[in-house]
ROPA-315405 format. One record per residue (C-alpha): residue number from 0; residue in three letters; x, y, z. Coordinates in steps of 0.05 Angstrom, whole numbers, plus 32768, in hexadecimal, padded with zeros to 4 digits. Example, Ala and Ser with C-alpha at 12.3 -4.5 7.8 and 13.67 -1.06 7.14 Angstrom:
2
PT	k	r	c1	c2	c3
PT	0	ALA	80F6	7FA6	809C
PT	1	SER	8111	7FEB	808F
//
This chain:
469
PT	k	r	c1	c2	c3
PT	0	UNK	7D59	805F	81AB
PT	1	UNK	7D3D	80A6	819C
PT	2	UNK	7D65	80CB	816D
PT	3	UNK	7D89	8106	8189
PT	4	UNK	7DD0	812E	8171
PT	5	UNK	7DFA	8144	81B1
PT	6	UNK	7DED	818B	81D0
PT	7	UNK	7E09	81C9	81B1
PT	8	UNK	7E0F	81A6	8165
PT	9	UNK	7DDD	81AD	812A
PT	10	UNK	7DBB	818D	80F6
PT	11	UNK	7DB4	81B9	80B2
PT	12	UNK	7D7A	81B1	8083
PT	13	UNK	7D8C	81B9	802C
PT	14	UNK	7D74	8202	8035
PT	15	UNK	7DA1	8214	8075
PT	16	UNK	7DD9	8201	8059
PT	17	UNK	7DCD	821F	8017
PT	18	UNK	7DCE	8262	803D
PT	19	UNK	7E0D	8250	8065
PT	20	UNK	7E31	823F	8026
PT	21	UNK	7E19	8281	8010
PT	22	UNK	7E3F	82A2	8047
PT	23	UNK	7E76	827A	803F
PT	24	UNK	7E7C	8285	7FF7
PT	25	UNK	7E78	82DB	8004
PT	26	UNK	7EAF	82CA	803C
PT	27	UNK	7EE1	82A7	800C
PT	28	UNK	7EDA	82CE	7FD5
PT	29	UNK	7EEB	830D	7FF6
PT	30	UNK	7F28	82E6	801D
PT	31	UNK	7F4A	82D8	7FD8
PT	32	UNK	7F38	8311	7FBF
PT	33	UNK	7F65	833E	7FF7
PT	34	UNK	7F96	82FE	7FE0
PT	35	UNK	7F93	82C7	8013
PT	36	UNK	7F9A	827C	8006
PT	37	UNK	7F7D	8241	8022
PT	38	UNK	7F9C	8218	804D
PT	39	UNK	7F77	81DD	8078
PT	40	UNK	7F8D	81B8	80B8
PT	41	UNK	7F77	8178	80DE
PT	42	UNK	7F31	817A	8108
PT	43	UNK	7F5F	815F	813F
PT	44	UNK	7FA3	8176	815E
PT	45	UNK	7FD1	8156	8192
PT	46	UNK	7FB5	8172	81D6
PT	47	UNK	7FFB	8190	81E0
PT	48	UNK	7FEE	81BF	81A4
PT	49	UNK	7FB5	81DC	81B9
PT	50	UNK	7FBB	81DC	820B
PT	51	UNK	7FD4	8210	8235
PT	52	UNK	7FC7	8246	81ED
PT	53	UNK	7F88	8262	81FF
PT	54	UNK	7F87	826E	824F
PT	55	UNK	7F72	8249	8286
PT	56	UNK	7F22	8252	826B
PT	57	UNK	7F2B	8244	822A
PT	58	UNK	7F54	8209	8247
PT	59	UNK	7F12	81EF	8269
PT	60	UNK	7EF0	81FA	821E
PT	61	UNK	7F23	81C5	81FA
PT	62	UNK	7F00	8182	81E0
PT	63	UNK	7F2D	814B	81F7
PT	64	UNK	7F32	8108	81CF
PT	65	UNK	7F35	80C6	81EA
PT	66	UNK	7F6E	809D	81D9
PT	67	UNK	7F58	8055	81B8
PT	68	UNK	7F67	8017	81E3
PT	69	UNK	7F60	7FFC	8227
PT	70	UNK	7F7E	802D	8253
PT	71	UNK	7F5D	8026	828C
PT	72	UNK	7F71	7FDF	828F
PT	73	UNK	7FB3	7FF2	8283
PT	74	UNK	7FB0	8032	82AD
PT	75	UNK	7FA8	8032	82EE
PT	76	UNK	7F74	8067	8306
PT	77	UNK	7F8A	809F	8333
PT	78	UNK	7F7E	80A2	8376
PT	79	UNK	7F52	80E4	8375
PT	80	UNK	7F2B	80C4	8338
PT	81	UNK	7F16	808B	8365
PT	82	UNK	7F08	80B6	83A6
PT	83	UNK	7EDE	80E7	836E
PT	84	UNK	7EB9	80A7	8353
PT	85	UNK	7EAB	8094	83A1
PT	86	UNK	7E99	80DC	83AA
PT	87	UNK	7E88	80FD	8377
PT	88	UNK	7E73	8142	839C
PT	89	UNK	7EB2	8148	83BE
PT	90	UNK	7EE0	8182	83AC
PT	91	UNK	7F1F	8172	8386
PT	92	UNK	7F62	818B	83AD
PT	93	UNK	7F9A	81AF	837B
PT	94	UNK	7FCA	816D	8387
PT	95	UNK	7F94	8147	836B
PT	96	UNK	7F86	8175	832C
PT	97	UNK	7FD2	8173	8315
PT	98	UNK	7FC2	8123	831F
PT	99	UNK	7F8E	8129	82F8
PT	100	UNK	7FAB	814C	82C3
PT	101	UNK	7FE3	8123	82C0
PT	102	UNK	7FA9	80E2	82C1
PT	103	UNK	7F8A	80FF	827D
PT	104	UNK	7FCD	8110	8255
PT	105	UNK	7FDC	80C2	825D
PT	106	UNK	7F8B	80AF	823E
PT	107	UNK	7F89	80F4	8213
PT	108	UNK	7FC4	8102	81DD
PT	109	UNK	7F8D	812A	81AE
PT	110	UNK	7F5A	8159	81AF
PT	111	UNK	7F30	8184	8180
PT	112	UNK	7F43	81C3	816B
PT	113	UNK	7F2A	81F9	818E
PT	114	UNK	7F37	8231	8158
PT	115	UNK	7F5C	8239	8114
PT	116	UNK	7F96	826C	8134
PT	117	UNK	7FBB	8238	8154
PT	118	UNK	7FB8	8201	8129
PT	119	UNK	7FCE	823A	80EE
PT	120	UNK	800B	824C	811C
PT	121	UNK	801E	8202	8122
PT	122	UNK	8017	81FA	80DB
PT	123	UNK	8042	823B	80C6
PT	124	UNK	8079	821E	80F2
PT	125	UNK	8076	81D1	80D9
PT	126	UNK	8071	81E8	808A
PT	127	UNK	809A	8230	8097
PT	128	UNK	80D1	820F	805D
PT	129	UNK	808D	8213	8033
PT	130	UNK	8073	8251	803D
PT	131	UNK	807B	828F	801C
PT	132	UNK	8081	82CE	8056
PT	133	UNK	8050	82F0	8060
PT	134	UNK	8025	82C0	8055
PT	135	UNK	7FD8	82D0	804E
PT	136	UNK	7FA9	828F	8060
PT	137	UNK	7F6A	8296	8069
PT	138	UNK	7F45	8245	8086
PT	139	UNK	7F02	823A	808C
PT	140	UNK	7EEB	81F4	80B9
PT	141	UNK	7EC4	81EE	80FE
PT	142	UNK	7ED9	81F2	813F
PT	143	UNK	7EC6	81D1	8183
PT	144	UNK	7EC3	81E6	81CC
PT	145	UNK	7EA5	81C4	8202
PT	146	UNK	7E80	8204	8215
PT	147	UNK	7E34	8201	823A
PT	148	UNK	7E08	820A	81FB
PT	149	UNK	7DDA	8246	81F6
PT	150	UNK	7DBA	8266	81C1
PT	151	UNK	7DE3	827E	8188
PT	152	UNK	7E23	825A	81B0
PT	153	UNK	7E30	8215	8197
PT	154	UNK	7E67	81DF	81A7
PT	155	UNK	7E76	81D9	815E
PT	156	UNK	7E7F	820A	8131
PT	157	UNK	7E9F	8224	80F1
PT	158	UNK	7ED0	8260	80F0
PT	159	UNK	7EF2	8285	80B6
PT	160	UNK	7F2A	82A1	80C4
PT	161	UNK	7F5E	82D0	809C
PT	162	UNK	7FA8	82D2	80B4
PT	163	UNK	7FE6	82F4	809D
PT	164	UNK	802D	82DD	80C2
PT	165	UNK	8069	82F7	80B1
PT	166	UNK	8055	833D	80B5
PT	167	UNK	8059	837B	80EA
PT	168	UNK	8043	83AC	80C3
PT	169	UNK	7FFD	83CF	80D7
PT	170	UNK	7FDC	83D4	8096
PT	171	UNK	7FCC	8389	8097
PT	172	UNK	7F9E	8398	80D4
PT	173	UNK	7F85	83D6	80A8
PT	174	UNK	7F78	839F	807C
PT	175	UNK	7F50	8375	809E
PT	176	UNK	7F1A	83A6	80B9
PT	177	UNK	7F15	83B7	8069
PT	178	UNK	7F10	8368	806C
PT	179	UNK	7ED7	835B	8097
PT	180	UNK	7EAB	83A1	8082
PT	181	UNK	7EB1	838A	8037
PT	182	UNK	7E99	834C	804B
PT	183	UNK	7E5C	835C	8075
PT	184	UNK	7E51	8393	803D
PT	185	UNK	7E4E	835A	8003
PT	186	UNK	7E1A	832D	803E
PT	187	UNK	7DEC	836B	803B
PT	188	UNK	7DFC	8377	8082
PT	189	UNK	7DF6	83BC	80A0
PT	190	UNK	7E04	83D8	80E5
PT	191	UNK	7E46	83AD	80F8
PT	192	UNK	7E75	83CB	8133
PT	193	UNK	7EBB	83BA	811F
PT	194	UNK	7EDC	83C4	8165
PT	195	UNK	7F25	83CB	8175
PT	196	UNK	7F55	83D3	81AB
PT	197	UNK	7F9C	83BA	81B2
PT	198	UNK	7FC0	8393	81E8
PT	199	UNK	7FF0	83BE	81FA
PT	200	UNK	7FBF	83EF	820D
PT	201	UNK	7FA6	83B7	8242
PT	202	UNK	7FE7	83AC	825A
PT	203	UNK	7FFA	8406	825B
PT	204	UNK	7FBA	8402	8289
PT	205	UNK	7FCD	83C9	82B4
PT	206	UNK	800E	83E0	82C2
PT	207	UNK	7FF9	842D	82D2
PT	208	UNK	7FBF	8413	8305
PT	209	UNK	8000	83E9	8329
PT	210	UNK	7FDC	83A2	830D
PT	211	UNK	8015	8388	82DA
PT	212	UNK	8013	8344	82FF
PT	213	UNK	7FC7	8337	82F9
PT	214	UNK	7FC7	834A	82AC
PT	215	UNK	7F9E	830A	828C
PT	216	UNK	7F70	8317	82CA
PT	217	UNK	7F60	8360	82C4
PT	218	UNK	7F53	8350	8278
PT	219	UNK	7F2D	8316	8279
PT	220	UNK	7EFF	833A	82AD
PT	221	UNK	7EFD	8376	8284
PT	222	UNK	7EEA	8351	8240
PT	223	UNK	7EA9	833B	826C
PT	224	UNK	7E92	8385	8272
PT	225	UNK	7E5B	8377	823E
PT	226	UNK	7E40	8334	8257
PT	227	UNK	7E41	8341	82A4
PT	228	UNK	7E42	8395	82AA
PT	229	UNK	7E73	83BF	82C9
PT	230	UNK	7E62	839F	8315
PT	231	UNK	7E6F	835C	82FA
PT	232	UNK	7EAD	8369	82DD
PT	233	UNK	7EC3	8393	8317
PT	234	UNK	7EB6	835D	8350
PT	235	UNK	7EDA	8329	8326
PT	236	UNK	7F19	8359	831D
PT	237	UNK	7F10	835E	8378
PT	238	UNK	7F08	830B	8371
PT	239	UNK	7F49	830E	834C
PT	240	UNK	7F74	8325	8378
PT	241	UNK	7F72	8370	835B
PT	242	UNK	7F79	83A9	837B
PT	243	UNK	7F3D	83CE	8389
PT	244	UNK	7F62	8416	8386
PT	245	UNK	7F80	83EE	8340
PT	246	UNK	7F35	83E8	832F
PT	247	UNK	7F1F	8430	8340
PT	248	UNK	7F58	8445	830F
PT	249	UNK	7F33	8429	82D6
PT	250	UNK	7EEC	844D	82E6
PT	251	UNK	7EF9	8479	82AC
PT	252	UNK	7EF9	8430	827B
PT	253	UNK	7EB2	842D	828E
PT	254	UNK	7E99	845F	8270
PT	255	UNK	7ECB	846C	8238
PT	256	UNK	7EA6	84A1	8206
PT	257	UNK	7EB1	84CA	81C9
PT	258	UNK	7EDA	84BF	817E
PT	259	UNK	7F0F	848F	8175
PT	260	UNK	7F38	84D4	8172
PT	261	UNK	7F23	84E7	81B3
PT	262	UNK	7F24	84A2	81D5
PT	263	UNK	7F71	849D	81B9
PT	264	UNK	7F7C	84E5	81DC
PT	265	UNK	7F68	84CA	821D
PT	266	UNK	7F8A	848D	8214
PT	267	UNK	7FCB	84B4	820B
PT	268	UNK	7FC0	84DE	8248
PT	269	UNK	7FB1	849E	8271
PT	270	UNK	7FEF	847A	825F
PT	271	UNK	8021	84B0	8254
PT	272	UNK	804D	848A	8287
PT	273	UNK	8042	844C	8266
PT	274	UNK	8074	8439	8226
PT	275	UNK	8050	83F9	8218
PT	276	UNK	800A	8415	8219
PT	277	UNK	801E	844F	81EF
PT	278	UNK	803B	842A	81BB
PT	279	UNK	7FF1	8406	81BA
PT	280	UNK	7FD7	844F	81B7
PT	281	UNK	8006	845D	817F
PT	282	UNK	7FEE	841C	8155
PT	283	UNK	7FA9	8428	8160
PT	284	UNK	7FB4	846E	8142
PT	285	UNK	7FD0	8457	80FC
PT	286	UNK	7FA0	8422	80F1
PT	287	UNK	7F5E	844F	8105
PT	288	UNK	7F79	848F	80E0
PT	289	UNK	7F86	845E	80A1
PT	290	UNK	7F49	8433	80AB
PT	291	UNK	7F1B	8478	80B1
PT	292	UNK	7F45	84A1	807A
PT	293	UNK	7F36	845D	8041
PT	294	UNK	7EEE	8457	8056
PT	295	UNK	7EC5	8423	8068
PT	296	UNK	7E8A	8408	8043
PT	297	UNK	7E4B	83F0	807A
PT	298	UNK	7E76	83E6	80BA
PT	299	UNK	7E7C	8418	80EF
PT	300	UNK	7EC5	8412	8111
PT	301	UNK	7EC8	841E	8159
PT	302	UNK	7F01	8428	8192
PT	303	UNK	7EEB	83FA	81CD
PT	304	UNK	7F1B	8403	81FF
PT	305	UNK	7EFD	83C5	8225
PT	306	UNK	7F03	838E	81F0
PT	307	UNK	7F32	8360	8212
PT	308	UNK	7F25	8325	81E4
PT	309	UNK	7F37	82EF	8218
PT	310	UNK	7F6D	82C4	81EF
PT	311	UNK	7FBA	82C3	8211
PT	312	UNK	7FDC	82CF	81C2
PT	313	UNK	7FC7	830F	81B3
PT	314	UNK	7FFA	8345	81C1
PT	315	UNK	7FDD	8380	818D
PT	316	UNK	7FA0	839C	816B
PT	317	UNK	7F62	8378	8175
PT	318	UNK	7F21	8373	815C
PT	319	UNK	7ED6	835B	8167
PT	320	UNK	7E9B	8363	813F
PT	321	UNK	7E5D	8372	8153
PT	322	UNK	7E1A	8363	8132
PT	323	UNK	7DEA	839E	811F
PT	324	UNK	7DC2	83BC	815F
PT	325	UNK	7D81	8394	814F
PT	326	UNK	7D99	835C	8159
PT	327	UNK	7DB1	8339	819F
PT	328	UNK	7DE6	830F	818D
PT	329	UNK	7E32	8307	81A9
PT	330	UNK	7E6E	831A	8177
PT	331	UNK	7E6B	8301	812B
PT	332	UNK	7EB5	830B	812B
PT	333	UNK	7EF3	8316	814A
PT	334	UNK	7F46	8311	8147
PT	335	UNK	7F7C	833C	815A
PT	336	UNK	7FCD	833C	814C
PT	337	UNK	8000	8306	8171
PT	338	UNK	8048	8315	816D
PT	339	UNK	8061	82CF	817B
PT	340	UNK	8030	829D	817D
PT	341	UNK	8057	8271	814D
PT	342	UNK	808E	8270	8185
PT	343	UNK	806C	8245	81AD
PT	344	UNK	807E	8212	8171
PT	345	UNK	80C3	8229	8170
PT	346	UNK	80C1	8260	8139
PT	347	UNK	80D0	829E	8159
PT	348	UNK	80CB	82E9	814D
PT	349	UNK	808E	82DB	811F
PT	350	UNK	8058	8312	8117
PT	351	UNK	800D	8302	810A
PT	352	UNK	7FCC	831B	8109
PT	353	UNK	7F87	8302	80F3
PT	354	UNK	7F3D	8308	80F7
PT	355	UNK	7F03	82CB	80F4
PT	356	UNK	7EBE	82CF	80E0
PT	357	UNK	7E89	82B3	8112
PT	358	UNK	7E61	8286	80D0
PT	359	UNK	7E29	826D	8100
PT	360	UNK	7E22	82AF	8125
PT	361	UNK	7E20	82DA	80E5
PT	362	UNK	7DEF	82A1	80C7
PT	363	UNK	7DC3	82B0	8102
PT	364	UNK	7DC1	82F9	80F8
PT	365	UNK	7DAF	8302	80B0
PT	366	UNK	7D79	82D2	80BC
PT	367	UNK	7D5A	82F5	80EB
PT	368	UNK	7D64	833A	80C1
PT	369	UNK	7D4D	830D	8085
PT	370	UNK	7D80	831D	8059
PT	371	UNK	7D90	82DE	8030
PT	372	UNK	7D85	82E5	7FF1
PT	373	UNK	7D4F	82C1	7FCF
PT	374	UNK	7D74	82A4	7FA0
PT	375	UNK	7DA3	827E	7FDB
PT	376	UNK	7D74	823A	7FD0
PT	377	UNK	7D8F	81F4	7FB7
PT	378	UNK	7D46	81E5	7F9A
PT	379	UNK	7D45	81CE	7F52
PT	380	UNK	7D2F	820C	7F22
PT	381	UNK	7CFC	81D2	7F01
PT	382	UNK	7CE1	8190	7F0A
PT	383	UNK	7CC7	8167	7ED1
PT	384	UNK	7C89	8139	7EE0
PT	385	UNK	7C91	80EE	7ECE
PT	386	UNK	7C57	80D6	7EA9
PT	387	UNK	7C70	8094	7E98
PT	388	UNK	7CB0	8071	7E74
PT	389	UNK	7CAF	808D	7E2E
PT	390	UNK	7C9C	80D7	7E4A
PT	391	UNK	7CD8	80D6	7E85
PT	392	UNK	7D09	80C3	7E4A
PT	393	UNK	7CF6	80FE	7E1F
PT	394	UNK	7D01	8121	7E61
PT	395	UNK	7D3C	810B	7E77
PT	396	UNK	7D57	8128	7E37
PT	397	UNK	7D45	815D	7E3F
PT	398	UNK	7D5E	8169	7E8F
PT	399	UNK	7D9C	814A	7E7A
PT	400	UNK	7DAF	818B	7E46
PT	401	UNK	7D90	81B9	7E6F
PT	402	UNK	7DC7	81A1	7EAA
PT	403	UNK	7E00	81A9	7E79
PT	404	UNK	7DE2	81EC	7E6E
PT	405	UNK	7DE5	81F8	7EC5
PT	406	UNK	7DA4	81FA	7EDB
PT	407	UNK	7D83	81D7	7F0E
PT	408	UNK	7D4D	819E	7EFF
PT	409	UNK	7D40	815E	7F0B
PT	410	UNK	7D01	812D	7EF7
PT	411	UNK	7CD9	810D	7F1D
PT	412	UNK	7CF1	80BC	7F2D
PT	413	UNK	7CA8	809F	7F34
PT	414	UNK	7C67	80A5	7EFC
PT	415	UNK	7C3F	80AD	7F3D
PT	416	UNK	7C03	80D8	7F3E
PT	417	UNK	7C09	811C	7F24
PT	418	UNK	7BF1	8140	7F5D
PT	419	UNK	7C1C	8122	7F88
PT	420	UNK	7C53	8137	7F55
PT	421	UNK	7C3F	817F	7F5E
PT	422	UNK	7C37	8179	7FA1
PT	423	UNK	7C83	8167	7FAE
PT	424	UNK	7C9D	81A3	7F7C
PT	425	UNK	7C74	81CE	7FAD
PT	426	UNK	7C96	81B1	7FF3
PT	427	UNK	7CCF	81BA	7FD4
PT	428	UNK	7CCF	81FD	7FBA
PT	429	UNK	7CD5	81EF	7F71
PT	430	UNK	7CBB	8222	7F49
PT	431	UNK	7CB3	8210	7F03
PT	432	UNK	7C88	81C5	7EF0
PT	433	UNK	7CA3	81AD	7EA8
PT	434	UNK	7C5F	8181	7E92
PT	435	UNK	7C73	814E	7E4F
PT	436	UNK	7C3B	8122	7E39
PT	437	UNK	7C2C	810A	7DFD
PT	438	UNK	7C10	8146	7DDD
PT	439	UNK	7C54	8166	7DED
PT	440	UNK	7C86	8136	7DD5
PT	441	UNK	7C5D	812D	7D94
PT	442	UNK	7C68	8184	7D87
PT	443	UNK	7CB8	8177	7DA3
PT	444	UNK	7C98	81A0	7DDE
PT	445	UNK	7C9B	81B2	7E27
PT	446	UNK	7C62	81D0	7E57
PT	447	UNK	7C80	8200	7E8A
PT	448	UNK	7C57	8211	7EBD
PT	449	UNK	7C71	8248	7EF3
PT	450	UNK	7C4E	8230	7F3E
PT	451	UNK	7C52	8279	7F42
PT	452	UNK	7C29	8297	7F1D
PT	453	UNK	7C03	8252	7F08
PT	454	UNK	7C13	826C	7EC0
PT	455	UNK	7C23	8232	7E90
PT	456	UNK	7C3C	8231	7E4A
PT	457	UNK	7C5B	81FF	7E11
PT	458	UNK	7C97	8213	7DFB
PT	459	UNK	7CCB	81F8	7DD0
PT	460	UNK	7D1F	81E0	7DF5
PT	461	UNK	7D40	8223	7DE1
PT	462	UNK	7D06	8243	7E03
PT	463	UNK	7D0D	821C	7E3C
PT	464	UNK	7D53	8224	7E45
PT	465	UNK	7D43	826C	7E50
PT	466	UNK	7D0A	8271	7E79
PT	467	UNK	7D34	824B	7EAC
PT	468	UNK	7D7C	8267	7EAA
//
């Protein structure tokens, strides 16, 4: 059988994920450094958890998990699965879906999760005697949806996400865009959009334009306006069931221009009638005057009056970052507020709002801007040849102290040829060769050469504690 890992997963070489745990390292620092904790949760969830939280696409997106056992002798198979099996290109009726449905509940009790936000909100609720409101976590673990892999867009990946519940006040979301500019400042990366918009702006808009009742439909269209243009977005609002006087309403969204100031200004005009989009307008306002007044280090922040972001539990401000203009990547980050997510679990009345960092996305761009650091390597600083028994003991004294001391070395297992000794150091990046022969152990000696510069020296232990720290 040919070795092969399913679609949309990865392998990762020593060096790649040296680099990721670089980013993930600048990620977590920063998190506990604005002051949130770590908290983890199970790869899996009970289907019922996660189902029914994320819309009828992200739905589609959910991993199912097949229960153990023999169910399908146990279980007899629905009618529709055995005409489907008969004939497979046959269309499926909506009687036969809701069989369905009810078919894979009975063979499917788990699934993976999809993201960290509803997991987090099931475990506030189960551990709320625990917890100290407002409670900052930030949770870093991967991810899986059963999406059609494409570049940069994988079926699993890792997400790092900062939360606070317990909390309505705005500076938290102030907060957070300080959050993700300090971190893309400390990863060396410059040009990131931070967009907002907020909810309740949608919903001011839907209700002035007379389309209340088709709200997750005019917003999930409108979150496309990136990915499938203005004509795109437009015919799937008309597929919809929208209204195409509704639609020419919104005309102006298309081409929404100028400051955040000014954009806000025309927001105001465009929803005077509306309470609940002027409240959004009014939110927007504090956190963009405060965000703009404190500064921001790299990042640019921008209003985006189309950012949707297409998940059902967001009721506030959201975000989504975009990756500098060079390079043609999707969002390395998004999140937004949800004012009762947790009562879905039975806790009610519980404010939150968070933001996740995209690892593999963000990964992909600062490759291709090359800017890791050199230094982000997991190659020992030295190698020590092995010329036979008596000279790999004097060695391994001296790797052994120079380990306690932190750096990186190792000796070679085998006395094999030296040029295949050097040869390996090379491959493998290894920059310095420690040479101990005879000659050196009788002076209590080491020969350092650097594959650099092919300069080579004997030098005593203190020295060579030095030369590699």
């Amino acid at each position: 059988m040919k070795p092969s890992i399913p679609k949309g997963t990865r392998d990762f070489s020593s060096e790649e994920v040296a680099k990721r745990n670089y980013i993930f390292n600048t990620i977590r620092k920063q998190f506990e450094i604005f002051g949130f904790q770590p908290i983890e949760t199970p790869t899996f969830e009970n289907s019922e958890t996660l189902m029914g939280k994320y819309g009828e696409e992200g739905d589609r997106l959910i991993f199912k998990i097949l229960n153990s056992g023999n169910y399908f002798n146990e279980t007899e198979l629905p009618k529709s699965i055995e005409r489907l099996l008969s004939n497979p290109a046959d269309k499926i009726s909506k009687e036969e879906l809701i069989e369905l449905n009810k078919f894979t509940g009975k063979i499917s009790e788990k699934a993976l999760r999809y993201d960290l936000t509803v997991p987090f909100a099931r475990y506030v609720v189960q551990h709320q005697n625990e917890i100290v409101f407002p409670f900052k976590r930030y949770q870093i673990q991967p991810v899986w949806r059963a999406d059609k892999p494409q570049k940069s867009r994988y079926r699993e990946f890792y997400q790092c996400d900062a939360d606070v519940v317990g909390s309505n006040s705005l500076w938290q979301e102030v907060e957070l865009v300080q959050l993700y500019d300090t971190v893309f400042a400390n990863l060396g990366l410059k040009g990131v959009t931070i967009k907002i918009n907020n909810r309740k702006i949608l919903s001011g808009i839907a209700e002035v334009i007379g389309a209340s009742d088709k709200l997750i439909d005019f917003t999930v269209a409108l979150d496309k306006l990136d990915k499938i243009g203005e004509d795109g977005v437009k015919k799937e609002m008309l597929e919809k069931g929208i209204a195409e006087s509704a639609i020419e309403k919104v005309q102006p969204l298309f081409n929404f221009t100028g400051s955040i100031q000014e954009k806000l200004e025309k927001l105001s005009q465009l929803l005077v009638t509306s309470e609940e989009g002027m409240k959004g307008v009014n939110e927007l306002r504090f956190i963009c005057d405060n965000v703009l007044e404190l500064g921001l280090k790299e990042a640019t922040l921008n209003l985006d009056v189309t950012l949707a972001r297409g998940l059902n539990y967001y009721t506030g401000a959201i975000f989504e970052v975009a990756a500098p203009a060079e390079v043609k990547i999707g969002s390395i980050g998004g999140g937004g507020r949800y004012d009762d997510l947790t009562g879905i679990f039975g806790k009610k009345d519980l404010s939150g709002v968070g933001i996740s960092f995209g690892l593999d996305r963000i990964y992909d761009v600062i490759e291709q801007l090359k800017l890791f650091p050199e230094t982000v390597n997991v190659s020992s600083k030295a190698i020590f040849l092995n010329f036979g028994e008596a000279e790999a003991k004097y060695a391994m004294k001296a790797v052994a102290k120079l380990r306690q001391s932190g750096i990186k070395v190792e000796l070679y297992p085998d006395a094999s040829k030296i040029d295949k000794q050097f040869k390996f150091a090379e491959r493998k990046g290894i920059q310095f060769v420690v040479i101990v022969g005879t000659e050196e152990m009788n002076a209590n000696a080491y020969r350092i050469k650097d594959l650099l510069s092919g300069e080579q020296e004997a030098i005593g232990f203190v020295e060579l504690v030095e030369r590699l720290k």
